[in-house]
Structures are given as C-alpha cells and as structure tokens.
N, CA, C and O atoms as CSV, one atom per row, in Angstrom:
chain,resi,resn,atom,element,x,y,z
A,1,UNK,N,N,63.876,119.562,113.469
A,1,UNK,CA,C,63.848,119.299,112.054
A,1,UNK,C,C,65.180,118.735,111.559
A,1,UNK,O,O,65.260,117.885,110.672
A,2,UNK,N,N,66.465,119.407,112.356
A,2,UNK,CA,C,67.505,118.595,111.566
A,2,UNK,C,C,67.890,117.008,112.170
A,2,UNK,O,O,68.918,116.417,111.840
A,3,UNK,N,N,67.055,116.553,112.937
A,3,UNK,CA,C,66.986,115.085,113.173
A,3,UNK,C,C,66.319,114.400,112.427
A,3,UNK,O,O,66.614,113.253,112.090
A,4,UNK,N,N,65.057,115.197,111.981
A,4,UNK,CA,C,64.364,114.696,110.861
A,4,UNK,C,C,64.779,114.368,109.745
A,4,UNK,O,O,64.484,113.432,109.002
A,5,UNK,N,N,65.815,115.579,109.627
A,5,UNK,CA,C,66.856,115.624,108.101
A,5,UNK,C,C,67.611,114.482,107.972
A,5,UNK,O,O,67.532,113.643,107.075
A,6,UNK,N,N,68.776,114.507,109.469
A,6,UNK,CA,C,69.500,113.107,109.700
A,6,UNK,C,C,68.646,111.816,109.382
A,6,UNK,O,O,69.393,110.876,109.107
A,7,UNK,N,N,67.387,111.506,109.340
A,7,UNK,CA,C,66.927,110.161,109.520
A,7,UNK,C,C,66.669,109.756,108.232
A,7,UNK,O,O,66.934,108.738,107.593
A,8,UNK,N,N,65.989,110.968,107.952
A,8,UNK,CA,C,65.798,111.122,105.910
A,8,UNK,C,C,67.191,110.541,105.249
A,8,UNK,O,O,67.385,109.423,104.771
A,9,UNK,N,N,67.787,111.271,105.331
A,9,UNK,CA,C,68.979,111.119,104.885
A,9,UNK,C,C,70.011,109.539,104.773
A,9,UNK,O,O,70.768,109.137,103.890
A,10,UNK,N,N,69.773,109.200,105.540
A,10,UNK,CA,C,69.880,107.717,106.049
A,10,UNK,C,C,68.942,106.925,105.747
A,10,UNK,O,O,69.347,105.861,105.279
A,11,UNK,N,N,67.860,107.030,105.831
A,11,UNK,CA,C,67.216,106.088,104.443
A,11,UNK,C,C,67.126,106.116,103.361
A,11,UNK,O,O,66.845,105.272,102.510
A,12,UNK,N,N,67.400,107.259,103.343
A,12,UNK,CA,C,67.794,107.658,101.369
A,12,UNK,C,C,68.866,106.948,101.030
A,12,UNK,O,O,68.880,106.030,100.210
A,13,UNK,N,N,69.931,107.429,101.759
A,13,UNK,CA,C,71.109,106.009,101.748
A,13,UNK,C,C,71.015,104.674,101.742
A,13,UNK,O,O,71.646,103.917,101.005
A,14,UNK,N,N,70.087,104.329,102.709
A,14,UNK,CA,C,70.365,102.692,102.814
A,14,UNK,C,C,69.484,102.377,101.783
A,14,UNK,O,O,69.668,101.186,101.533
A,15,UNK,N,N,68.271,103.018,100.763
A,15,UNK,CA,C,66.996,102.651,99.805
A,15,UNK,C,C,68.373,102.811,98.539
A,15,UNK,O,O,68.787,101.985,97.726
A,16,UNK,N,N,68.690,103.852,98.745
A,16,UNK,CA,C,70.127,103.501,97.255
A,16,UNK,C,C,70.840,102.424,96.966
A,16,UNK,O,O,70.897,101.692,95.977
A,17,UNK,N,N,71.714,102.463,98.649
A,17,UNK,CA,C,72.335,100.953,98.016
A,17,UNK,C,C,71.818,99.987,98.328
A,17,UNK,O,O,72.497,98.995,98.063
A,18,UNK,N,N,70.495,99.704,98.988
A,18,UNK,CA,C,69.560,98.094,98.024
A,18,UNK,C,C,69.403,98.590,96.212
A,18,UNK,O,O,69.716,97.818,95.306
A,19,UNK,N,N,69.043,99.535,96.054
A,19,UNK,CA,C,68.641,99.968,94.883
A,19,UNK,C,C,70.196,99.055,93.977
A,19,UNK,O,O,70.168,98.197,93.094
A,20,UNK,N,N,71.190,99.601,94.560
A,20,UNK,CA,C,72.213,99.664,93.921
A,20,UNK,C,C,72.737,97.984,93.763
A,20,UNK,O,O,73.457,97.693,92.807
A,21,UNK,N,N,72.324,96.926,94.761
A,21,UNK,CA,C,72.427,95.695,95.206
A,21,UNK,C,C,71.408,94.924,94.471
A,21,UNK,O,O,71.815,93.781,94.265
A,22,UNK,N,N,70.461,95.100,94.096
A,22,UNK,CA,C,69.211,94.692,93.110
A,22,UNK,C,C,69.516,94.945,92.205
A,22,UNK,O,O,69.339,94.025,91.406
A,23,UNK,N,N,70.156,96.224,91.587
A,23,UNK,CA,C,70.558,96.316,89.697
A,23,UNK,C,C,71.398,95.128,89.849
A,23,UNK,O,O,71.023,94.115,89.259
A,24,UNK,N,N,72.827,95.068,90.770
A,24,UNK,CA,C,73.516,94.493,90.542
A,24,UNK,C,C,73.315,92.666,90.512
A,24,UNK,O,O,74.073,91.751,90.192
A,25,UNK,N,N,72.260,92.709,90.889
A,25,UNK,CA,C,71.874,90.987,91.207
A,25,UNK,C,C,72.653,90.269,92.541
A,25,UNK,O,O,73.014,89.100,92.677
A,26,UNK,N,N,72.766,91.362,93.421
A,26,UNK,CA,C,73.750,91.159,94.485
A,26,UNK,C,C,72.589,90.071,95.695
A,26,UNK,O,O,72.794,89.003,96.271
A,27,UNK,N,N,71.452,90.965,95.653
A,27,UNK,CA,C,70.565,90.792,96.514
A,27,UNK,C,C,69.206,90.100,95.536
A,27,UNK,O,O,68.919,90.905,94.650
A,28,UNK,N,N,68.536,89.140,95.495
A,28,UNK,CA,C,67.687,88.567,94.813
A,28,UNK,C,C,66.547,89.583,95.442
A,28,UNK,O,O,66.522,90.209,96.502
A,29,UNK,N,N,65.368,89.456,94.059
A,29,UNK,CA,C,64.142,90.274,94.290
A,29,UNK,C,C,63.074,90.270,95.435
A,29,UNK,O,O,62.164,89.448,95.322
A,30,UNK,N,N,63.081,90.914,96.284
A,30,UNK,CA,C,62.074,90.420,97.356
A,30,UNK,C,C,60.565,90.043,97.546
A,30,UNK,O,O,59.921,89.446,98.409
A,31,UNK,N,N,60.317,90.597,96.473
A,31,UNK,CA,C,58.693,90.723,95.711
A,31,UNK,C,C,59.016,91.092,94.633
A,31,UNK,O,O,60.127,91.607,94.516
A,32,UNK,N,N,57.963,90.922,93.227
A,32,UNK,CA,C,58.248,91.145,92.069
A,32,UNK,C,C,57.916,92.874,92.193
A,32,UNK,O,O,58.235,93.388,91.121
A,33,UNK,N,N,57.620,93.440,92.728
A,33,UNK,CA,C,57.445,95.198,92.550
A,33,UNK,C,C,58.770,95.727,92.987
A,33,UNK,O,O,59.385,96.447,92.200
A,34,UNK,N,N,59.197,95.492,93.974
A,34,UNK,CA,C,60.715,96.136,94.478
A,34,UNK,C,C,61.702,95.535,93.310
A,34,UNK,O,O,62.272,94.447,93.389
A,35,UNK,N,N,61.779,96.296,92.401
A,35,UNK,CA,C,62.845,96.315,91.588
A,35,UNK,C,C,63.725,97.351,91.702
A,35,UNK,O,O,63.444,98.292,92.445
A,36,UNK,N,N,65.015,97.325,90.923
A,36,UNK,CA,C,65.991,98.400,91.229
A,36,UNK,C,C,65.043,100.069,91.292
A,36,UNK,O,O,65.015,100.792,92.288
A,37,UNK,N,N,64.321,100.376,89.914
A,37,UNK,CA,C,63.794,101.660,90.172
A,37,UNK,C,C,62.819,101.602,90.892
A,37,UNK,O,O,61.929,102.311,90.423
A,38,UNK,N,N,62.454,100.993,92.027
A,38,UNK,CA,C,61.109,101.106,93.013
A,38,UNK,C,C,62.356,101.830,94.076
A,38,UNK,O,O,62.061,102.899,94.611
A,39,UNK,N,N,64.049,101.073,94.416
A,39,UNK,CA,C,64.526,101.958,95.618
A,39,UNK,C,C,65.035,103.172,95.190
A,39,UNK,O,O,65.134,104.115,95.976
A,40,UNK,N,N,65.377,103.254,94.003
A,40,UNK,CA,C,65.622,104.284,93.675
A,40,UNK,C,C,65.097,105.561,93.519
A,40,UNK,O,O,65.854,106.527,93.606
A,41,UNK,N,N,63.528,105.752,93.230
A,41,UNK,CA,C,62.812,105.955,93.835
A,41,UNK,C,C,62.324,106.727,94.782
A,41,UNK,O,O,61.795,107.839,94.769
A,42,UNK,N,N,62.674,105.693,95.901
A,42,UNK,CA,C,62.358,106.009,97.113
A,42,UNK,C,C,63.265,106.756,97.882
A,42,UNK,O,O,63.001,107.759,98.544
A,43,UNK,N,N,64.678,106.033,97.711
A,43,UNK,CA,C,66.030,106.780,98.149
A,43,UNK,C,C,65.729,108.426,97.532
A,43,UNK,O,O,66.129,109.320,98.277
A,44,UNK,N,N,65.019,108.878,96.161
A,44,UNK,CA,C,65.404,110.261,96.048
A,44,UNK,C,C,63.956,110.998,96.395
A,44,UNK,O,O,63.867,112.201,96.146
A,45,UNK,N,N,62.662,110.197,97.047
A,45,UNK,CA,C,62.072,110.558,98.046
A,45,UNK,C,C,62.391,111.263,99.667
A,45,UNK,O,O,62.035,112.171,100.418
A,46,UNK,N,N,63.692,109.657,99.503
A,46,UNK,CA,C,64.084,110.354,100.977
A,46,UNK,C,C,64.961,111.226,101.371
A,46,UNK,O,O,65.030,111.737,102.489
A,47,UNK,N,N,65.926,111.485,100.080
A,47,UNK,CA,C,66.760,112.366,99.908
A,47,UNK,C,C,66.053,113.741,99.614
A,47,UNK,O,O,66.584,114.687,100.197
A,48,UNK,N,N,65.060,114.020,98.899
A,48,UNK,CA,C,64.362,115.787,99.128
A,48,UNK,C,C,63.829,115.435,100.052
A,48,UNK,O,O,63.624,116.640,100.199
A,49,UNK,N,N,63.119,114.741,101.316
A,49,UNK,CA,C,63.012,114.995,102.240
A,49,UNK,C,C,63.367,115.540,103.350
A,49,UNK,O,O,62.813,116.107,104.292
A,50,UNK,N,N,64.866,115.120,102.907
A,50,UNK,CA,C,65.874,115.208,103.800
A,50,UNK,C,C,66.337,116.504,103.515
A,50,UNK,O,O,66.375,117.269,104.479
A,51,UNK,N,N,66.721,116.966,102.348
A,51,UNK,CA,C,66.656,118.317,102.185
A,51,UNK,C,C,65.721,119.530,102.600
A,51,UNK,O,O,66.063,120.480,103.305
A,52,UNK,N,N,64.572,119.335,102.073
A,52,UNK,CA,C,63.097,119.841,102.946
A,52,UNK,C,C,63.530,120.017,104.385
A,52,UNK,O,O,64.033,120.997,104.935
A,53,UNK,N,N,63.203,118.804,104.869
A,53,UNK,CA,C,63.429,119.252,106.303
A,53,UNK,C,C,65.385,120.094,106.784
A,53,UNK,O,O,65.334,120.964,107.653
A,54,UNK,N,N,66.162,119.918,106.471
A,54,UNK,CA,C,67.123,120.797,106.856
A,54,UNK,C,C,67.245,122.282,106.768
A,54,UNK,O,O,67.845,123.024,107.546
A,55,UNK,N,N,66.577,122.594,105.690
A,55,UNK,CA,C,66.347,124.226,105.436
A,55,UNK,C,C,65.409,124.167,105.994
A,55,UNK,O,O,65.676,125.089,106.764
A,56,UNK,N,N,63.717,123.606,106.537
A,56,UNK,CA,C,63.368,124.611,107.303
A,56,UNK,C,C,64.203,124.315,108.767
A,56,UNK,O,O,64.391,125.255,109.539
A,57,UNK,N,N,64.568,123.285,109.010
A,57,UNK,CA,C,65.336,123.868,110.271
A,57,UNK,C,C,66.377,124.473,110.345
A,57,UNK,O,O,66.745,124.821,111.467
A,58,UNK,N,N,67.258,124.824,109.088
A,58,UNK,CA,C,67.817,125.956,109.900
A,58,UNK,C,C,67.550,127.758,109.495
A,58,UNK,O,O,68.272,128.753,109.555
A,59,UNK,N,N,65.862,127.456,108.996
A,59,UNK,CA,C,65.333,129.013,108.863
A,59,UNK,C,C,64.759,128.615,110.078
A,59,UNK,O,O,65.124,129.589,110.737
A,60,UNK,N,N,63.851,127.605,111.238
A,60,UNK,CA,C,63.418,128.212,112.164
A,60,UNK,C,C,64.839,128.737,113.229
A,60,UNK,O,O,64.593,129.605,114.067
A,61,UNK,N,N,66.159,128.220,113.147
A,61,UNK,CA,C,67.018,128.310,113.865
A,61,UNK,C,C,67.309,129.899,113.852
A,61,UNK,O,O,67.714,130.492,114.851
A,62,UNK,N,N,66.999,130.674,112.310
A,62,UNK,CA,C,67.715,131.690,112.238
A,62,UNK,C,C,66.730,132.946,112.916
A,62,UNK,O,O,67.281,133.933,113.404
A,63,UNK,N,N,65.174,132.812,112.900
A,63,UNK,CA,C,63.807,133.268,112.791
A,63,UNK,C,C,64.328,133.161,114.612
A,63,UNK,O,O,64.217,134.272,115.130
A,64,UNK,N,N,64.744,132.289,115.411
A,64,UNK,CA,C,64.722,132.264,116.874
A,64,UNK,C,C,65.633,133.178,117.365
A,64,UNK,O,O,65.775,133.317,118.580
C-alpha cells in the first residue's frame, strides 16, 4: 500500500503543476474540458488517494 501511496502522490503532483501551467497560460489547452480546475481536481483526487492508501498501510504494518 505505501507504493500505492508513493504513485498517488506523484500524480497528484505532476496533475497540480499542469493544473498550475494551464492557469498560467504556460501550457496551451489540450482539449477544451482539461482546463485549470479539471487538474486540479484530479491532483486532489490523487492526493486523498494517496493519503487513503498510506494509513491503511501503515495500520496493516502495525496489525502484522
């Protein structure tokens, strides 16, 4: 689970800063739906994911 966490976590990151590269007009729109709040979004999808999965792995760590 905490690899799961690591991977979450890292796309939560990289979905922010496109997020953050699209407000800014850094990166042009890729489709008209991916706008800044579509990664943003998603980044704090992948960020409680990423949370989710770290606590239960380290309650199954503690349970072993």
């Amino acid at each position: 689970m905490t690899t799961a966490a690591l991977v979450f976590g890292i796309l939560g990151g990289l979905s922010a800063v496109m997020g953050g590269l699209t407000l800014g007009g850094v990166v042009p729109l890729l489709a008209p739906e991916f706008i800044w709040t579509f990664w943003f979004m998603v980044s704090f999808v992948f960020f409680l994911s990423s949370i989710a999965c770290g606590v239960l792995g380290r309650r199954s760590e503690v349970e072993d």
